[in-house]
N, C-alpha and C positions, 0 to 999 in steps of 0.2 A: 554538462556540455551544452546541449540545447533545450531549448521548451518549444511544445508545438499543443495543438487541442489532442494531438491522438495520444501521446503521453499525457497528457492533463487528465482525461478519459479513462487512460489504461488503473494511473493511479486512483483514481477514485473508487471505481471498479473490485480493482486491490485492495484498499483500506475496508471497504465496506464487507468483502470478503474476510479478513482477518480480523474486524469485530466481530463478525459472525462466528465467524472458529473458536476466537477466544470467549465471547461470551457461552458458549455451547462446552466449552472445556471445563469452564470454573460453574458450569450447572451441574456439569458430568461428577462434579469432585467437592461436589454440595457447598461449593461458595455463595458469595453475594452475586445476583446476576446483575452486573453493573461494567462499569471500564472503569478506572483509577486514573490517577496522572499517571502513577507509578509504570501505565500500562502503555504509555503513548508513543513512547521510545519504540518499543517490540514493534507495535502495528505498523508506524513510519516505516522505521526498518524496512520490513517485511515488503510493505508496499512500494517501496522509493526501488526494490531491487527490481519487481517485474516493471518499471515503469520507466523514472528518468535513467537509471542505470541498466537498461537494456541496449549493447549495443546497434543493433540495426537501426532501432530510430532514431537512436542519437546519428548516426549515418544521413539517415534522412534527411533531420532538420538541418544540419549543416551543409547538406546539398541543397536544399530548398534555398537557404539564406541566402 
């Protein structure tokens, strides 16, 4: 819907959070401590949900605009 800096924010925030998880999960489970392509989908995901696909701020920005 919208983009603002506090989503831009929120999401980075997020991704760096859910590399952190996943790299900690595949140390936990004696993998390679790395990210993959194959891994890039999940963390987006994950991230895009607490961020541009929050509604309140999409609220926001479109009240701002």
């Amino acid at each position: 819907m919208g983009d603002s800096t506090e989503q831009n924010g929120c999401f980075k925030i997020a991704l760096t959070k859910a590399k952190q998880a996943l790299v900690t999960e595949k140390n936990d489970n004696n993998l390679p401590y790395e990210i993959n392509k194959t891994d890039v989908v999940k963390l987006v995901k994950e991230a895009w949900a607490v961020s541009f696909a929050c509604g309140e701020t999409n609220r926001k920005v479109i009240l701002n605009r």
